[in-house]
C-alpha positions in Angstrom: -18.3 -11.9 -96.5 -18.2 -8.9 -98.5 -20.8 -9.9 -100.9 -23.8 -10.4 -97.9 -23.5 -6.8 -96.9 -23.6 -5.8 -100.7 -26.9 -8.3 -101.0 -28.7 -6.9 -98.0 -27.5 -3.0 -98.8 -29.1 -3.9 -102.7 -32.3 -6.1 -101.2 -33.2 -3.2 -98.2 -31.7 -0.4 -100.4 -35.2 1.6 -100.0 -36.2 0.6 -96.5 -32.0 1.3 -95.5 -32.2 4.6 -97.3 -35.4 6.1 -95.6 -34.6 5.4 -92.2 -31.0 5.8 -92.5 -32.1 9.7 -93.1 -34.9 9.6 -90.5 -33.2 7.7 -87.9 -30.0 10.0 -87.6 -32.1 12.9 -87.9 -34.3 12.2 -84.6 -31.2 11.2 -82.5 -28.9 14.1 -83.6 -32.4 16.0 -82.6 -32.8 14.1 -79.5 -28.6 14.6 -78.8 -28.5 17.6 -78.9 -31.2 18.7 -76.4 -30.1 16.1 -73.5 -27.4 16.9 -71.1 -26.4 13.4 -70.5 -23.9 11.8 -72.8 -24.7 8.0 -71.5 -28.7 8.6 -72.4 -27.6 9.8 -75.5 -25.6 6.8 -76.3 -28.0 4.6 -74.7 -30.8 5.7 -76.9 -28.8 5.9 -80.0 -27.7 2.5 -80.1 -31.1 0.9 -79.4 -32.1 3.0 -82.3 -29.4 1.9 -84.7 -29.7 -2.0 -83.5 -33.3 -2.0 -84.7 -32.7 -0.4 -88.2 -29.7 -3.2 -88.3 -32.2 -6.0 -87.6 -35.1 -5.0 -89.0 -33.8 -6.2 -92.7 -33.4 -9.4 -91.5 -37.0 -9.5 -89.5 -38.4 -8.9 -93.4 -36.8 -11.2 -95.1 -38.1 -14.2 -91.9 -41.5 -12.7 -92.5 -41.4 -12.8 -96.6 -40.2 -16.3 -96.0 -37.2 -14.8 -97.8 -34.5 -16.2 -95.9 -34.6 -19.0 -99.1 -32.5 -16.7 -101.2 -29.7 -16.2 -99.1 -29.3 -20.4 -98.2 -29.6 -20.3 -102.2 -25.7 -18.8 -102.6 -22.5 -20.7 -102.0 -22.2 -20.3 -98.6 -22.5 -21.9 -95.5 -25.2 -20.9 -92.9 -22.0 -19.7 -90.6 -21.4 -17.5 -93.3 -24.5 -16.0 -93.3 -24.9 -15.5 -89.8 -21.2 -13.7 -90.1 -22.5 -11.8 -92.6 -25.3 -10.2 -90.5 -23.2 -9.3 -88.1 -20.5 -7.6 -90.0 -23.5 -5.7 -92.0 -25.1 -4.6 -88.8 -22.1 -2.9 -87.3 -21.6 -1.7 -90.6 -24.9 -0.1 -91.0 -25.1 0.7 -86.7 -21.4 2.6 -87.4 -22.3 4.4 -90.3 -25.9 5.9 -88.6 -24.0 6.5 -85.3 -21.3 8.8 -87.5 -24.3 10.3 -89.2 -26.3 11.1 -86.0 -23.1 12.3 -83.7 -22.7 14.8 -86.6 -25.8 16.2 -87.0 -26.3 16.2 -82.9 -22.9 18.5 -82.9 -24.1 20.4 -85.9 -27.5 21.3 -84.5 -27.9 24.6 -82.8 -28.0 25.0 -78.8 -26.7 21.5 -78.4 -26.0 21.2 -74.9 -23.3 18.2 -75.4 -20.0 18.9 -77.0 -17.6 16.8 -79.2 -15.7 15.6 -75.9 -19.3 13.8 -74.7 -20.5 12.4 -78.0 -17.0 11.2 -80.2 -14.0 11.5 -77.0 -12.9 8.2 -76.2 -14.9 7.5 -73.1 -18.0 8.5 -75.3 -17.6 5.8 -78.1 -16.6 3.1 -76.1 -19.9 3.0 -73.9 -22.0 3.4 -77.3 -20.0 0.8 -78.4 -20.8 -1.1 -75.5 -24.9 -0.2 -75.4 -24.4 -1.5 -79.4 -22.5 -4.7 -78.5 -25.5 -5.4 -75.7 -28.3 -4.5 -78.0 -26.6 -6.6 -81.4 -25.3 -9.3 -78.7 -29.1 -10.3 -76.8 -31.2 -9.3 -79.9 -29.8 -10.9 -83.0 -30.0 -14.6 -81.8 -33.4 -13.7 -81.0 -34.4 -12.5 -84.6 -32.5 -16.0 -85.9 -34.7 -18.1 -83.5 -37.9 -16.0 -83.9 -37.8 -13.3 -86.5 -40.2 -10.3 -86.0 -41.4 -12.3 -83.1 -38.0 -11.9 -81.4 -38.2 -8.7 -80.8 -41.7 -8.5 -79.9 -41.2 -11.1 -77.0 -38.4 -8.4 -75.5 -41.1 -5.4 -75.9 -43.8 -7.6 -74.1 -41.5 -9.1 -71.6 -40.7 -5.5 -70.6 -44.4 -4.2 -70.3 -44.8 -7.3 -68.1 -41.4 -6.5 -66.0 -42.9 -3.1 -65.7 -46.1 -4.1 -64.5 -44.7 -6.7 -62.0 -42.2 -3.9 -60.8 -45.2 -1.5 -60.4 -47.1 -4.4 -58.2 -44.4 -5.3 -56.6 -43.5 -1.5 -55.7 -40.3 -2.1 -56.8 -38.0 1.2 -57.3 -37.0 2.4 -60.7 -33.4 3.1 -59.7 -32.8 -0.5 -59.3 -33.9 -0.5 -63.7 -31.6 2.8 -63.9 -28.7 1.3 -62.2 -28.6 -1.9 -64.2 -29.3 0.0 -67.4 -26.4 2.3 -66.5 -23.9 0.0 -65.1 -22.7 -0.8 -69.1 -22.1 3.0 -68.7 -20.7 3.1 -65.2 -18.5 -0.1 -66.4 -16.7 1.6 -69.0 -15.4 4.8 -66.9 -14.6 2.1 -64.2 -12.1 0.8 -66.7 -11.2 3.7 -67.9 -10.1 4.8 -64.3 -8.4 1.6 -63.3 -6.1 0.6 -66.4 -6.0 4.2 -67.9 -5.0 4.3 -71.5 -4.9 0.3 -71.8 -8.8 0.7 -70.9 -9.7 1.1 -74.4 -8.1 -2.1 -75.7 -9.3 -4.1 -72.6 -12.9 -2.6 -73.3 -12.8 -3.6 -76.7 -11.3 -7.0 -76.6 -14.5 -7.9 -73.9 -16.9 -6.4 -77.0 -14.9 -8.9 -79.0 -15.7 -11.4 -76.7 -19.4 -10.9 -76.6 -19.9 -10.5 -80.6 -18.6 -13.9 -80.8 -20.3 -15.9 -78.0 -23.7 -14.3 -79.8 -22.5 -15.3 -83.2 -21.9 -18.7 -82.2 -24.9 -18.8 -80.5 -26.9 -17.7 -83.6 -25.3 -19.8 -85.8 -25.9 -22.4 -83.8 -29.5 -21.4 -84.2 -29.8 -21.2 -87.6 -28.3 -23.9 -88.5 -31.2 -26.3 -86.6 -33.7 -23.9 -88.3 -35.0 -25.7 -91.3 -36.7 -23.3 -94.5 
């Protein structure tokens, strides 16, 4: 699997390098002026999915998807190989951008709220969400799959804004991945990490499978 996060690293080097600098930048900047931990990691992982993706949304729209069914490997592979390279590259800009929020002067969040335990489980979590609804969407649609989720949100807003519907009820469902977390934490104590993470396990693989699934009945 090694060798598809060495292709994609060498293909996007350019496009991986320039946002992996500004990316981490902007969210270190942006961590360390909130006072909220959970909008911090919120933020940061929807940040870090999109860089993740966006390699892959080039490659569908350069009709370059060609080269990787070229190798010896099997579409499964392929798909596992997006996966493990966007953790890897979501990871490595999370590390990045934690630093430089802690680093920054008259940050108002300390290294309990951005790297404790509680703190990298529910970025985990928001990165888990994000990865899990968003990469079968770029397998079915490409750049189109994530447009369809901006537009389907302008429209949600819209209809909430007709429909007078209250913003907390968006806040509370955005937060319960949050609010989830520290329940678990509470309840089953030090076994709350494990428990959290082997549900994240869980949810990588149903959205592998389902993009696999995808590609394969995608024809190039």
């Amino acid at each position: 699997m090694f060798k598809f996060i060495f292709k994609d690293f060498f293909l996007h080097k350019k496009y991986i390098l320039s946002l992996g600098i500004l990316y981490p930048l902007y969210v270190g900047w942006f961590g360390s002026r909130v006072n909220n931990p959970r909008i911090y990691a919120l933020i940061a992982a929807f940040m870090y999915m999109i860089v993740a993706l966006f390699p892959y949304t080039r490659e569908d729209k350069l009709k370059a998807v060609g080269l990787s069914l070229s190798l010896p490997a099997t579409r499964r592979e392929i798909i596992l190989g997006r996966f493990l390279t966007s953790w890897t590259l979501m990871t490595g800009l999370w590390i990045l951008g934690t630093a430089l929020a802690l680093l920054m002067p008259g940050g108002k969040l300390g290294a309990a709220d951005l790297v404790g335990v509680g703190a990298i489980l529910i970025v985990l979590s928001y990165m888990t969400v994000f990865l899990c609804v968003f990469q079968p969407l770029t397998v079915q649609f490409g750049m189109t799959g994530l447009l369809i989720f901006f537009v389907a949100m302008q429209v949600l807003g819209i209809v909430a804004v007709l429909l007078r519907a209250r913003i907390q009820t968006l806040k509370a469902l955005i937060g319960s991945v949050g609010r989830g977390v520290a329940a678990a934490q509470e309840a089953l104590g030090p076994a709350a990490a494990a428990a959290v993470l082997i549900v994240l396990l869980v949810v990588n693989y149903v959205s592998f499978e389902l993009s696999a699934f995808l590609f394969k009945r995608k024809d190039y």
